[in-house]
N, C-alpha and C positions, 0 to 999 in steps of 0.2 A: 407582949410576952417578954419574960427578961431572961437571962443568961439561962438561967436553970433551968429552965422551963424548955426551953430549943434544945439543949442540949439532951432533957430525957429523950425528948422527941425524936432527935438525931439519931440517937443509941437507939430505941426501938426498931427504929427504919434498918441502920446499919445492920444490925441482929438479927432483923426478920424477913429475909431479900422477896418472899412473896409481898406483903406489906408494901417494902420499898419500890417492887415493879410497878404493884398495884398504885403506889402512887402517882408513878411518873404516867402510866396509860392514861389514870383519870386525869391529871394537866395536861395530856395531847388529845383525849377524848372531849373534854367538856370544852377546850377552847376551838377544836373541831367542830363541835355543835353549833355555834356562837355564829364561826365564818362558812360552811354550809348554808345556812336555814335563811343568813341574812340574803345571799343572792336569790337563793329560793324564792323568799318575800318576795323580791323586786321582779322575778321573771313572773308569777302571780299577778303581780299587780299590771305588767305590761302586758300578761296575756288580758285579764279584763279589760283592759283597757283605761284603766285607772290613772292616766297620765298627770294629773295635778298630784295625786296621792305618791306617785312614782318618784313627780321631782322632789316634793318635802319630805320623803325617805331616803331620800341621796343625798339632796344639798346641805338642807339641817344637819344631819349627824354627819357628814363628811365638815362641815364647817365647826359644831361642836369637837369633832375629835379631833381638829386642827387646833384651836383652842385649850384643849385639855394637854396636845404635848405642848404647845408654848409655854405655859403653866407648868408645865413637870421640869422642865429645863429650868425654866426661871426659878424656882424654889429649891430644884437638885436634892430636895431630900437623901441624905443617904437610905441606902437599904439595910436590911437588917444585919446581912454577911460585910457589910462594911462597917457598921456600927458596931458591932458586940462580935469579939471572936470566937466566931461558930463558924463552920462551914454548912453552906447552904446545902442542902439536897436534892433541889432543881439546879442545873448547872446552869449558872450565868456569869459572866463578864462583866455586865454591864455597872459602869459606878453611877452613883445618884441615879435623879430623876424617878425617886421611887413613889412619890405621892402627885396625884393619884393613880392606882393602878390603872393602867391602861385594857388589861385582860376582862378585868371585872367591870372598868365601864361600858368596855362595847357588848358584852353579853345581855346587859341587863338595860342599856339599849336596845340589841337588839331585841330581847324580850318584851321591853314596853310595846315595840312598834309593832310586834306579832300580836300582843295581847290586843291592839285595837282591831286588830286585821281579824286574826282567829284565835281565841282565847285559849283553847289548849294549849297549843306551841308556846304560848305565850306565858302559861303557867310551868308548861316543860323546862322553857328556858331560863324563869327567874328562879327554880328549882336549882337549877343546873348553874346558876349564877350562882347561888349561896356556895353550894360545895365546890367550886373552881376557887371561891374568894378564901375559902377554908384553907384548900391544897393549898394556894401559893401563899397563905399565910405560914402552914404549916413546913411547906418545902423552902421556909426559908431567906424569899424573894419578896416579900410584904411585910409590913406592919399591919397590923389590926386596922389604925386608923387610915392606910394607904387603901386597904381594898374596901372599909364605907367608905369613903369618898367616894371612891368609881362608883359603887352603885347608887349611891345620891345620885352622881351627877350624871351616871348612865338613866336613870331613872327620867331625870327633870328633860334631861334631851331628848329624849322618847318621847314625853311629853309635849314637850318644847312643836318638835315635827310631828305631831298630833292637830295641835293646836293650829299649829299655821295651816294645814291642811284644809280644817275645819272652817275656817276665818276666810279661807279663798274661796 
């Protein structure tokens, strides 16, 4: 998005404070989804008994998403409220490290590894992963190309601790 583009965005939000609430709910609502569902997962999987499945839905994706901030530090991307003079409409602080989002990989993580477990949740979540990658695109705190990344590579980690599960 460029200058103009955030800023009608901005003005709409500012103007329309039902709009602007609605927005901030749905970024504490969907990212709520996301860290819910995922312990959910894992207390499911411990109640089966599922102990190999348990440990490649922890280690994997706690090791990918150790991976992915190493990565956002090292690149330091700025964000968008640092790059272009807008002010963001999620309040954030934070400078750089804005590729890739962190929010939108674990969602869509956490969705891959639901969709092998139980396919609905699974479709719920990468539902809920688009519209979260929307909001923090649109509130200001993403690039476009900041939140596909996250769900690439939330995607391929999913996968990733799929796979290894499988293979053991």
């Amino acid at each position: 998005m460029n200058l103009e583009q955030y800023n009608r965005i901005h003005d709409f939000f500012i103007t329309h404070s039902s709009a602007f609430s609605l927005l901030l709910m749905a970024n504490r609502f969907l990212t709520a989804c996301g860290f819910f569902l995922y312990p959910l997962l894992l207390l499911f999987l411990l109640l089966k008994g599922e102990l190999l499945m348990l440990c490649s839905f922890i280690f994997i994706p706690a090791i990918c998403f150790l991976i992915v901030t190493i990565f956002r530090k090292l690149i330091n991307k700025q964000r968008p409220y640092e790059k272009l003079p807008i002010q963001s409409l999620i309040k954030k602080e934070k400078k750089g490290q804005s590729f890739p989002s962190r929010h939108v990989f674990s969602i869509f993580l956490i969705a891959t590894l639901w969709f092998y477990f139980w396919k609905p949740i699974g479709i719920f979540l990468l539902i809920a992963g688009i519209f979260l990658a929307i909001v923090r695109v649109i509130g200001g705190v993403h690039f476009i190309s900041d939140v596909c990344a996250g769900a690439f590579l939330g995607i391929i980690a999913g996968w990733i601790s799929n796979y290894i599960f499988l293979i053991c």
